[in-house]
C-alpha positions as CSV (number, residue, x, y, z in Angstrom):
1,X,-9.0,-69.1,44.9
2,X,-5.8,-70.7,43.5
3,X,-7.4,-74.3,45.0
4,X,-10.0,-76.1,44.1
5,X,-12.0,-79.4,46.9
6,X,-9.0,-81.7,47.3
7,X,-12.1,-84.5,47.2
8,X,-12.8,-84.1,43.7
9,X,-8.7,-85.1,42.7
10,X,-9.3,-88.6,41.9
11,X,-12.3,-88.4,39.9
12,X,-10.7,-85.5,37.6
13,X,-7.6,-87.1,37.2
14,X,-9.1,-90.4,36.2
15,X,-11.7,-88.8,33.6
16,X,-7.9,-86.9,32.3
17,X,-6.2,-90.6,32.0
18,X,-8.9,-92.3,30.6
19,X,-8.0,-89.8,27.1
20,X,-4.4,-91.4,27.5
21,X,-3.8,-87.9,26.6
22,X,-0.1,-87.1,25.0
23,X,-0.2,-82.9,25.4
24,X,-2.9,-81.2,28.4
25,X,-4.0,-77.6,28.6
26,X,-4.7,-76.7,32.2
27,X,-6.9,-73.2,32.0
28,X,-6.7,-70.9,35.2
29,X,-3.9,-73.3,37.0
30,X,-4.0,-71.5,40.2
31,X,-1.2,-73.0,42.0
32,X,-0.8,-75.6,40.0
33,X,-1.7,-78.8,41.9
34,X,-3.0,-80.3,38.5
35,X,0.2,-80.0,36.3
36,X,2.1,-81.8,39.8
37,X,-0.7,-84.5,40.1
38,X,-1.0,-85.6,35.9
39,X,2.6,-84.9,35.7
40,X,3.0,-87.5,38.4
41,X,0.6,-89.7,36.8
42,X,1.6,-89.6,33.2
43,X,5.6,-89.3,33.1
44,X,7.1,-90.8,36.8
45,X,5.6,-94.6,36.5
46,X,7.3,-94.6,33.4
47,X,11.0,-93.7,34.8
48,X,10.9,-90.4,33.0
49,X,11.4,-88.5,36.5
50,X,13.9,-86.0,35.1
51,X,12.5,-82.9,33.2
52,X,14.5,-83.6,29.5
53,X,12.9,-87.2,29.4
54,X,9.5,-85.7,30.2
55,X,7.0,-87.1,26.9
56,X,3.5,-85.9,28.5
57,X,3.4,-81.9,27.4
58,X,1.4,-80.2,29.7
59,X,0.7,-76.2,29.6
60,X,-0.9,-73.9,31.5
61,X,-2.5,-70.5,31.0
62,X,-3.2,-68.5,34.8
63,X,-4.6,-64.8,34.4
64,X,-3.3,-63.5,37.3
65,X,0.1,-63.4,37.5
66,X,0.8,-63.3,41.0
67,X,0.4,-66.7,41.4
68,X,3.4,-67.5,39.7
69,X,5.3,-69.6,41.6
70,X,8.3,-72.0,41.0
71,X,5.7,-75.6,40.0
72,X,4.9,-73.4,37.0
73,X,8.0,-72.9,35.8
74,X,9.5,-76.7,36.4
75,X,6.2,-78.8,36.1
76,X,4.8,-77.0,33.2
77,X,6.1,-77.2,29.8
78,X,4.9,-73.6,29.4
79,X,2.9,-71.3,31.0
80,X,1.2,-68.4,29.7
81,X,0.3,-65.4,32.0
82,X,-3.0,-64.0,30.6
83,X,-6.6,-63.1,29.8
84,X,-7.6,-67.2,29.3
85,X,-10.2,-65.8,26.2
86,X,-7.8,-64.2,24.6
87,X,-5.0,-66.7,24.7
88,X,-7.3,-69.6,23.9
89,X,-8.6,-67.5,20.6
90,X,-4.5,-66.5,19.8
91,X,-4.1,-70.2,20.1
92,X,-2.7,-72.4,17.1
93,X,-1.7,-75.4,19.2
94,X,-3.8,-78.4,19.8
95,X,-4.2,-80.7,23.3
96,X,-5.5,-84.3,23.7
97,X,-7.4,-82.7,26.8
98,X,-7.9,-79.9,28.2
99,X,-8.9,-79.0,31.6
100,X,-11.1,-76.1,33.2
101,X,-11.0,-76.8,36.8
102,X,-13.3,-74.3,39.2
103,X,-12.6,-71.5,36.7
104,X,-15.9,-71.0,34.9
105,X,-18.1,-70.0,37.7
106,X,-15.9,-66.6,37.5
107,X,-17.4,-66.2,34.3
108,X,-20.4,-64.8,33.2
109,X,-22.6,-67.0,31.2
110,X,-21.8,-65.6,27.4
111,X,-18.0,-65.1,28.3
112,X,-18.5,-68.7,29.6
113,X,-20.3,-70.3,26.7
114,X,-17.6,-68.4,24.2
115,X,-14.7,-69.8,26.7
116,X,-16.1,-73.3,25.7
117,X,-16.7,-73.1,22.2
118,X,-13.2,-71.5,21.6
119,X,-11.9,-74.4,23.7
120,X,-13.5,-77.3,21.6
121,X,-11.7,-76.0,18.4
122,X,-8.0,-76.7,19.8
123,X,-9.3,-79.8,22.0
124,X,-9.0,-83.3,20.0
125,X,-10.5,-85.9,22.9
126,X,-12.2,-83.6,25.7
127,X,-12.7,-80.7,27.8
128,X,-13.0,-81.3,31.6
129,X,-15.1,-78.8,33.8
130,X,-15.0,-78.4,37.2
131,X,-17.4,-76.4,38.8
132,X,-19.9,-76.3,42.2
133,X,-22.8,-78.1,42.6
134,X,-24.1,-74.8,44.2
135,X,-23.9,-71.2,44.1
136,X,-21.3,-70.0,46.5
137,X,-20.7,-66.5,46.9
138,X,-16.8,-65.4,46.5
139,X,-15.0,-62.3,46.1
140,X,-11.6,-61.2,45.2
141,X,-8.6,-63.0,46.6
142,X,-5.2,-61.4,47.5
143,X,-6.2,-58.6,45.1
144,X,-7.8,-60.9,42.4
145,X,-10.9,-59.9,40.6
146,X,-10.7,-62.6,38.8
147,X,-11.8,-65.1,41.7
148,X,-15.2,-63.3,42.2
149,X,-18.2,-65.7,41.2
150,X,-20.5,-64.8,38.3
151,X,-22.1,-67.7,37.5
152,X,-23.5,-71.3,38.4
153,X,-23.9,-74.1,35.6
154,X,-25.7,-77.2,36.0
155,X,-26.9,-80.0,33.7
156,X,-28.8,-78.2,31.4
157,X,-26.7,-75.3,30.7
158,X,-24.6,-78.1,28.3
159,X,-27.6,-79.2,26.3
160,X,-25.7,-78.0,23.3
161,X,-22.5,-80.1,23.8
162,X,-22.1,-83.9,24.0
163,X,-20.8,-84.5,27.1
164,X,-21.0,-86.8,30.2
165,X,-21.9,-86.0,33.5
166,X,-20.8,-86.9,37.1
167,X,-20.9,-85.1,41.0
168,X,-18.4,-85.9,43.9
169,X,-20.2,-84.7,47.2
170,X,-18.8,-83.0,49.5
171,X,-20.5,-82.2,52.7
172,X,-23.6,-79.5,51.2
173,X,-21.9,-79.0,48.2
174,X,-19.6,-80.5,45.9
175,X,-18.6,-80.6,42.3
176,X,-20.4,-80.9,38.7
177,X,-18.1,-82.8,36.9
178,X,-18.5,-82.4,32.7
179,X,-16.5,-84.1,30.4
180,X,-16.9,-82.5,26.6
181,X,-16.5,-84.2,23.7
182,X,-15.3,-82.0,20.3
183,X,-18.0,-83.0,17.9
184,X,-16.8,-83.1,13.8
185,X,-19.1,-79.7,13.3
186,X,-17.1,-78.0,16.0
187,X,-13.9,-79.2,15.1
188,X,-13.9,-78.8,11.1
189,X,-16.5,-75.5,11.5
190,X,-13.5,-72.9,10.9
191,X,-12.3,-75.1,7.3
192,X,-16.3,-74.5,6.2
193,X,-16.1,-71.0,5.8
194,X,-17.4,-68.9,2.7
195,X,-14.8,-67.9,0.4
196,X,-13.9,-64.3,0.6
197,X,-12.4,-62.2,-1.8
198,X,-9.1,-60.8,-0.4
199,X,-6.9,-57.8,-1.9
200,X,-3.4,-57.5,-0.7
201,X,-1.4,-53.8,-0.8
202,X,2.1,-54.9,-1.4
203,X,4.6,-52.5,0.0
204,X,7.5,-53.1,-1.5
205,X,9.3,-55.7,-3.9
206,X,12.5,-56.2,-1.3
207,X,13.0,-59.8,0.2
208,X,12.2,-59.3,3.4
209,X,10.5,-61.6,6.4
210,X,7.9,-59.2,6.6
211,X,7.1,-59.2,3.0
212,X,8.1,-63.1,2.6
213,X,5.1,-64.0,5.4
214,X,2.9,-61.7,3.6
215,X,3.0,-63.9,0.2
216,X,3.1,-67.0,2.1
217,X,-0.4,-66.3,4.0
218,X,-1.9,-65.0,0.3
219,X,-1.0,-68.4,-0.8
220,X,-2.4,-70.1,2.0
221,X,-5.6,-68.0,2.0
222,X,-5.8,-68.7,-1.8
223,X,-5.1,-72.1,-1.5
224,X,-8.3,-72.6,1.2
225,X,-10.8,-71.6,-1.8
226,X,-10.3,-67.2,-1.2
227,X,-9.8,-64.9,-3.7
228,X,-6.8,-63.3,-3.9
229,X,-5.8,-59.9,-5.7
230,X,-2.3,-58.4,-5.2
231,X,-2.4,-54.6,-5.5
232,X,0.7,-52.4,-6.2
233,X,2.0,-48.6,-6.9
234,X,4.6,-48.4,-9.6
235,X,5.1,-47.3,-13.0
236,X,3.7,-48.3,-15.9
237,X,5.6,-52.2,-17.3
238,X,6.7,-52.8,-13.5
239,X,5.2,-56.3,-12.0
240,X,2.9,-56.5,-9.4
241,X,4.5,-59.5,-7.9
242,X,7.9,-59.5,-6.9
243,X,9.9,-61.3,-9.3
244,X,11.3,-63.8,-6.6
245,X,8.1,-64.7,-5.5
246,X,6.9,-68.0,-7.0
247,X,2.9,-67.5,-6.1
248,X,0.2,-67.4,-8.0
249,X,-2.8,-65.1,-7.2
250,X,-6.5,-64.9,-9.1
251,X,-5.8,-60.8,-9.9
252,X,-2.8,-58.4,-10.2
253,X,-3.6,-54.6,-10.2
254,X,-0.6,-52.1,-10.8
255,X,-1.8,-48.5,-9.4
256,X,-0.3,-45.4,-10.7
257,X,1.8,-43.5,-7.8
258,X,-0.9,-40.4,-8.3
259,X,-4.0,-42.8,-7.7
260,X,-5.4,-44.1,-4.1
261,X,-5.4,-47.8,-4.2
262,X,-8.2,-47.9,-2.1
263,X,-10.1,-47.0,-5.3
264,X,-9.1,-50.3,-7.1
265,X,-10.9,-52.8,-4.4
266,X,-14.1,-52.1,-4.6
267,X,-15.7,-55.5,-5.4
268,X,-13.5,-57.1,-2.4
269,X,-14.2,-58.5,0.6
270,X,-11.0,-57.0,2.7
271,X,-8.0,-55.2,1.8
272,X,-4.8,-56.3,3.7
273,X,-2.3,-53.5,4.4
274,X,1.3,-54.6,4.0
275,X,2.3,-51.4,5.7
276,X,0.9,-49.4,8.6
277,X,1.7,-46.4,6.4
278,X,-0.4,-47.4,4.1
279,X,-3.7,-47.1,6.3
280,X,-4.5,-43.6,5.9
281,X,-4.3,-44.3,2.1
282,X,-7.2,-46.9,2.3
283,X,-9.0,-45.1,4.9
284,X,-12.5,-44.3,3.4
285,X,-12.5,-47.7,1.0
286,X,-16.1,-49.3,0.6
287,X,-13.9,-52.7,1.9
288,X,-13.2,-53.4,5.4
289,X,-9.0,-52.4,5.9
290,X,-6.8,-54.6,8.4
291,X,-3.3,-54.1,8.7
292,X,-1.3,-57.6,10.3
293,X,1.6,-55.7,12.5
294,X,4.4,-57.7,12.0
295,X,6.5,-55.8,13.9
296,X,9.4,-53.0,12.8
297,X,12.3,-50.4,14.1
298,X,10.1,-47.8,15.0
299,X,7.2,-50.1,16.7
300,X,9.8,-51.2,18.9
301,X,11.3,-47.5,19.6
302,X,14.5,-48.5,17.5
303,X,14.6,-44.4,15.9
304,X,18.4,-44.3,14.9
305,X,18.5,-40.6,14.1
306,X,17.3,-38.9,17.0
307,X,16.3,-35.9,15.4
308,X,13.7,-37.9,14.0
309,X,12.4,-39.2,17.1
310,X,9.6,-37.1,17.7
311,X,8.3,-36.8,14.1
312,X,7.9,-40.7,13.5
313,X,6.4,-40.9,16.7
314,X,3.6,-38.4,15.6
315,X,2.9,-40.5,12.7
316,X,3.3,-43.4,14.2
317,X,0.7,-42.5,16.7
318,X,-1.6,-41.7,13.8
319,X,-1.2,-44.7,11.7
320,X,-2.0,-46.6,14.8
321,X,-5.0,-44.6,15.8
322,X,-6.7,-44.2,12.8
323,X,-9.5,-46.6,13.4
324,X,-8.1,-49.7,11.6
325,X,-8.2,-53.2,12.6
326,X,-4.5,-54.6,13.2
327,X,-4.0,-58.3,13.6
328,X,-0.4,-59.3,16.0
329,X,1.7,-61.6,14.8
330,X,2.5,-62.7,18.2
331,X,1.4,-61.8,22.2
332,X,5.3,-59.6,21.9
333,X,3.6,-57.2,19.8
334,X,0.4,-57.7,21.2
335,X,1.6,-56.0,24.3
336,X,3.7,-53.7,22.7
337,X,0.7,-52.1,20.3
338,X,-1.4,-51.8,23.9
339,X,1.3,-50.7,26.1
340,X,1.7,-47.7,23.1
341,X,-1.3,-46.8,21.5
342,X,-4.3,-48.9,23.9
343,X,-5.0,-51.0,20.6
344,X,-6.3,-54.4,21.4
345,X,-5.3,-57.0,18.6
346,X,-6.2,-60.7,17.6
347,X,-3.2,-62.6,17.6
348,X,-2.4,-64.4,14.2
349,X,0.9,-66.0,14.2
350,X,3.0,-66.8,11.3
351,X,2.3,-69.9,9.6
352,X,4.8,-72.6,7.9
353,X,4.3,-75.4,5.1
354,X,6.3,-78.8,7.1
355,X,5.8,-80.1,3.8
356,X,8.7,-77.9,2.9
357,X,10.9,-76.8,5.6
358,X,11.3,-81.0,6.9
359,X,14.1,-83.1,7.8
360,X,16.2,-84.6,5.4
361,X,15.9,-88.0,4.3
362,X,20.2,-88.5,5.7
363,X,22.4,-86.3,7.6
364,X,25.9,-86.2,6.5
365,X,27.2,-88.1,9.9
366,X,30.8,-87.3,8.8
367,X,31.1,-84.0,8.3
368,X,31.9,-81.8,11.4
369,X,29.2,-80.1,12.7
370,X,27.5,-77.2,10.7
371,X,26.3,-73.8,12.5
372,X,23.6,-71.6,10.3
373,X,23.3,-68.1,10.9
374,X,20.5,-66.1,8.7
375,X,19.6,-62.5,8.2
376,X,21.0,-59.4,6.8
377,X,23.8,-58.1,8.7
378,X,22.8,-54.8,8.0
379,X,20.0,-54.3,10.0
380,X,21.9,-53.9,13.7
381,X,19.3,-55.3,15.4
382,X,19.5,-59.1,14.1
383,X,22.8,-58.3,16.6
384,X,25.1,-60.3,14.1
385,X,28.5,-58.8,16.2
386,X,27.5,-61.7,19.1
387,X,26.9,-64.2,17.0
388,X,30.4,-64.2,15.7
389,X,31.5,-63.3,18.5
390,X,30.2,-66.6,20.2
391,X,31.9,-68.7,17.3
392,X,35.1,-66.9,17.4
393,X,35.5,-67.6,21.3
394,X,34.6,-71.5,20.6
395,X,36.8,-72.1,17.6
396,X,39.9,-70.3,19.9
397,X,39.0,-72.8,22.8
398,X,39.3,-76.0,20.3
399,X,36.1,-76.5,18.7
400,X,36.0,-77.7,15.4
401,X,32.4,-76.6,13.2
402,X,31.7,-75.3,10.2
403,X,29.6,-71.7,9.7
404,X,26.7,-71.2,6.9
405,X,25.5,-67.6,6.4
406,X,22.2,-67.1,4.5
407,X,22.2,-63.1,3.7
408,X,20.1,-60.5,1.6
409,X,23.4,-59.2,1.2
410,X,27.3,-60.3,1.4
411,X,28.5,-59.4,4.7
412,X,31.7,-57.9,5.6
413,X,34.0,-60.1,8.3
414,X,37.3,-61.5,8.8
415,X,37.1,-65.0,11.4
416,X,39.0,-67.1,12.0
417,X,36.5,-69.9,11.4
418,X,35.3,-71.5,8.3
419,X,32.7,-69.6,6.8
420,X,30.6,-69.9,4.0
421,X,28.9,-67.2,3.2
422,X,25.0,-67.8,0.7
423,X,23.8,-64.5,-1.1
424,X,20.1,-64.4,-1.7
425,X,19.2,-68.1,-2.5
426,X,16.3,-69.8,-3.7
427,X,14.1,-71.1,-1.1
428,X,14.8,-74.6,-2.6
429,X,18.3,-73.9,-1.5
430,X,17.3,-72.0,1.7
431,X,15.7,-75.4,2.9
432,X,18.4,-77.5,2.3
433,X,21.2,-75.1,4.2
434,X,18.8,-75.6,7.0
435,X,18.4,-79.5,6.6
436,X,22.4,-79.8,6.5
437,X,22.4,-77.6,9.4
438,X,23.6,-79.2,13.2
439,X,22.9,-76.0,14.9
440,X,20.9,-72.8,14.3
441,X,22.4,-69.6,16.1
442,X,19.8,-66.6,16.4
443,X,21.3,-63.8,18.2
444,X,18.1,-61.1,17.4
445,X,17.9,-58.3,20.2
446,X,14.0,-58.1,18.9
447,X,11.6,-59.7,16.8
448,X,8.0,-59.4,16.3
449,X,7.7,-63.3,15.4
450,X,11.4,-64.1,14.5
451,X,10.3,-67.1,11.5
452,X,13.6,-68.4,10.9
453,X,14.2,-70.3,14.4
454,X,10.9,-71.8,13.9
455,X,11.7,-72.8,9.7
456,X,15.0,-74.2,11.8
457,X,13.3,-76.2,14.3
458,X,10.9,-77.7,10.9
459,X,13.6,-79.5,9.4
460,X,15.0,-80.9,13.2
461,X,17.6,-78.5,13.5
462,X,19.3,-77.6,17.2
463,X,18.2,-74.2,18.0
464,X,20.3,-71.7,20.2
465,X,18.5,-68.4,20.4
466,X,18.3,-65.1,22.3
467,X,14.7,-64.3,24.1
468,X,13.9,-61.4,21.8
469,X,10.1,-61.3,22.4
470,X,8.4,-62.7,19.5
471,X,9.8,-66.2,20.3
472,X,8.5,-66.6,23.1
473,X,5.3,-67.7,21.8
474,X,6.8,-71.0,20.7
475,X,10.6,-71.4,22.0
476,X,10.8,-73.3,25.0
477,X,14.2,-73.5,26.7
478,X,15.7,-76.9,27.1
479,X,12.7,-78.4,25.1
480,X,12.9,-77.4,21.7
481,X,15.5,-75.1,21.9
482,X,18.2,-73.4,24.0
483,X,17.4,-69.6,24.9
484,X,19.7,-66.4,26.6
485,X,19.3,-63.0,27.2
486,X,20.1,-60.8,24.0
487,X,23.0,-59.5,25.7
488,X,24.2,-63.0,27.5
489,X,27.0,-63.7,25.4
490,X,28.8,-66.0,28.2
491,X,25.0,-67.8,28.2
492,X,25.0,-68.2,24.5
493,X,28.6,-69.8,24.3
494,X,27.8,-72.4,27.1
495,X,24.6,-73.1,25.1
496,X,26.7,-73.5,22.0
497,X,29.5,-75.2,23.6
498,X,26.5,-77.8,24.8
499,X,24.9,-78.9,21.8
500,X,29.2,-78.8,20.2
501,X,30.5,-81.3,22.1
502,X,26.5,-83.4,22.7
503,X,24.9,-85.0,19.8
504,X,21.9,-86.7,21.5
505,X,21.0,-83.5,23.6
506,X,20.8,-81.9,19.6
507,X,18.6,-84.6,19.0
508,X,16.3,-83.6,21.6
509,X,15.7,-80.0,21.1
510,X,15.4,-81.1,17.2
511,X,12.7,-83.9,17.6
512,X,10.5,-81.2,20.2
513,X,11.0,-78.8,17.6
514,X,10.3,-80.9,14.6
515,X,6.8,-80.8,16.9
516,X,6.3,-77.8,17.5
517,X,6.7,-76.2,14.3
518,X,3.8,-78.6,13.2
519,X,1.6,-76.4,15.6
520,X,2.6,-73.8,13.4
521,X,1.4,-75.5,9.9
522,X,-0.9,-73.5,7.7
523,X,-3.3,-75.8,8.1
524,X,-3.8,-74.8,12.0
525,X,-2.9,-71.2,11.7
526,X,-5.4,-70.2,8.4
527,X,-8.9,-71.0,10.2
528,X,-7.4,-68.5,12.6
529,X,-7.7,-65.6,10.1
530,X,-10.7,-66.6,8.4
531,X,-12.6,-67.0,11.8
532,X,-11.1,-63.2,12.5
533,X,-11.9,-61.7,9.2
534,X,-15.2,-63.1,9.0
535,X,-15.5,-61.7,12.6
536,X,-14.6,-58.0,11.2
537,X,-17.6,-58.7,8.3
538,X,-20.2,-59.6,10.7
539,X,-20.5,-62.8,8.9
540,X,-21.2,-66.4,10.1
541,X,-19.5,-69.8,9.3
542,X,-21.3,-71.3,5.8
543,X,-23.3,-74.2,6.8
């Protein structure tokens, strides 16, 4: 049930304090009496009693979703409606503690032990387990098959963990209490992992997101000990690495247009596909084939010609089905790849180097403030039209700011504001237009991650953004950024019109976004994809 013995409260929430935790996970929240209780305890006694002085983070994940109820949405910093598994495994960001409270006994033992050890990896002082001191048997609740009991654990069934063990009786029964500690093999198991030997099938040479990300994690994955070998169709002379691209890889193989390219990776590991049309190319190769689904027009149903409809959605349909293994870059297309073609994915989010996208060392205090748009204004779906629409309406009602496009291309407007416009900078340069930045507008109608409000929120700028579906997995609205519907332009200018005429409310959504792009760091998100790939070979972690 959505409850849990009211007698055991004190003992869990002392075993929680004694962490002096700074971020809490609570798995299968139910109601969500625990995120009331430890939000109680860790942020009121310290006269943070309204929601924007909050400094405890506490999430929540519940897998059935008609629970949700309004103490999700105001006690928890997020909370995420799914399979707990699954989320946990998608999961980049770390807690202090983590609770499991009365949820394993719906569990059979291997889903249980698997829960645990995928728990331990993003857990840096404990996991807490509730669970009954006896069997009891329980079937569904309100429709929930997910509050039938599988299971019992007791004592022994943690031999393997170090942990410490207490009971609060209550009448016949009661509940086992566990506290687990993350030992150093646990935690740094994922960073131990054999090297693999890693070809990437560049699609294109364009400077793209897409294509951008796709460099960035060869680096990364290169940088963690892999080996890395770029593979690309062209003529004969043409590079196999774009020429913008400052990486450095351990092989470069140019394929002739007439050849398969699954012919020139025999000796690897995995090949990467940098384009779901490129699956039924490597289909047959002696490596395994993954394609990571970044997302794209015709994913999302965005076919602009309709006579074209029906075709791309037969090939579609076949890239999809082919047998390959797709990664998601986010739960957005996640749900999108099982809603169209039941294909279950592993979630492996983009990744970002803080080293690079930071704060600056000084803001210009002086200067009026400075609004950053990015993205090519030809692609309709970045929805650039709002965005200067927004502005337009502020600078007639008396704001004063200045406007920073970053583009592919040079875009074509008239305003009436200032407006400089940046044409396909370095990413030296890229960085510090974000660094000089007050406020980043994002006005996207979709995006299968949607990186540059996350690169924003890495060097402590302001974010406004529209909730277009990759973001979700790391904006939070009034905590590290300020979010509308796509098509909320009247939203999106009082959100502006906020953080115009409020410096120290900037300052907040910049310092909880300076956080949470850390969750993002390469250094959390890699293990992520080796413990996948390694998964797809069958192989275990080197000892």
């Amino acid at each position: 049930m959505p409850c849990s013995w009211y007698q055991a409260i004190p003992a869990i929430i002392d075993l929680v304090l004694l962490d002096k935790p700074q971020s809490i996970l609570d798995l299968g929240a139910g109601f969500g009496k625990y995120g009331v209780l430890l939000r109680e305890a860790g942020d009121i006694p310290y006269e943070r009693y309204d929601r924007n002085n909050w400094g405890l983070v506490i999430d929540g994940v519940e897998g059935f979703r008609s629970y949700k109820n309004p103490l999700h949405e105001y006690v928890y910093n997020e909370m995420i409606y799914g399979d707990v598994l699954t989320v946990v495994k998608s999961m980049v960001k770390e807690y202090d503690t983590v609770l499991l409270i009365d949820v394993l006994e719906h569990l059979d033992k291997e889903s249980g032990y698997e829960l645990i050890d995928e728990i331990l990896q993003i857990t840096n002082r404990s996991l807490i387990i509730s669970t009954p001191i006896q069997w009891v048997e329980q079937g569904a609740y309100l429709g929930n098959e997910l509050e039938v009991h599988r299971s019992s654990w007791s004592m022994v069934d943690f031999a393997d963990y170090d942990y410490q063990f207490s009971q609060v009786k209550i009448g016949n029964n009661g509940a086992n209490l566990f506290k687990l500690y993350p030992t150093v093999i646990q935690r740094k198991a994922l960073a131990t992992v054999k090297p693999l030997k890693l070809a990437y099938f560049l699609p294109h040479h364009n400077l793209t997101g897409g294509l951008k990300m796709l460099l960035s994690q060869m680096d990364a994955m290169r940088k963690r000990g892999h080996y890395i070998t770029a593979l690309y169709k062209g003529e004969e002379g043409d590079f196999v690495l774009p020429s913008w691209c400052r990486i450095e890889v351990d092989e470069e193989i140019l394929i002739p247009h007439n050849q398969l390219a699954r012919d020139y990776a025999d000796d690897c590991d995995v090949i990467v596909a940098g384009w779901i049309q490129q699956v039924l190319e490597l289909k047959g190769a002696k490596a395994k084939v993954v394609y990571w689904e970044q997302g794209h027009e015709w994913l999302f149903g965005d076919v602009r010609n309709s006579q074209q409809i029906d075709l791309i959605r037969r090939q579609m349909e076949t890239y999809y089905t082919s047998g390959v293994d797709v990664m998601s870059v986010s739960r957005f297309v996640e749900r999108v790849l099982m809603a169209r073609y039941n294909l279950q994915t592993t979630v492996i989010p983009n990744g970002i180097d803080t080293t690079l996208y930071c704060p600056p060392a000084q803001r210009n205090e002086e200067e009026p403030v400075t609004v950053l748009l990015i993205g090519n204004p030809t692609l309709s779906f970045k929805n650039f039209p709002t965005a200067i629409n927004v502005l337009q309406i502020l600078w007639e009602r008396g704001h004063k700011f200045q406007v920073n496009w970053v583009s592919q291309v040079r875009p074509e407007t008239n305003v009436g504001f200032p407006l400089k416009i940046i044409v396909h900078p370095s990413e030296e340069v890229l960085i510090s237009y974000y660094q000089q930045a007050d406020i980043f507008l994002y006005t996207s109608w979709y995006e299968g991650f949607g990186m540059p409000p996350l690169e924003a929120m890495a060097c402590e700028t302001a974010v406004v953004a529209t909730k277009c579906g990759g973001i979700d997995d790391y904006a939070v609205h009034d905590f590290n950024s300020l979010l509308a519907e796509p098509e909320d332009e009247e939203k999106l200018i009082v959100h502006m019109e906020s953080l115009l005429m409020n410096e120290e409310r900037r300052e907040y959504l910049a310092v909880n976004g300076r956080k949470t792009a850390v969750d993002y760091n390469y250094e959390r998100v890699i293990p992520k994809l080796e413990d996948y790939l390694l998964s797809l070979l069958g192989s275990k972690v080197s000892p």
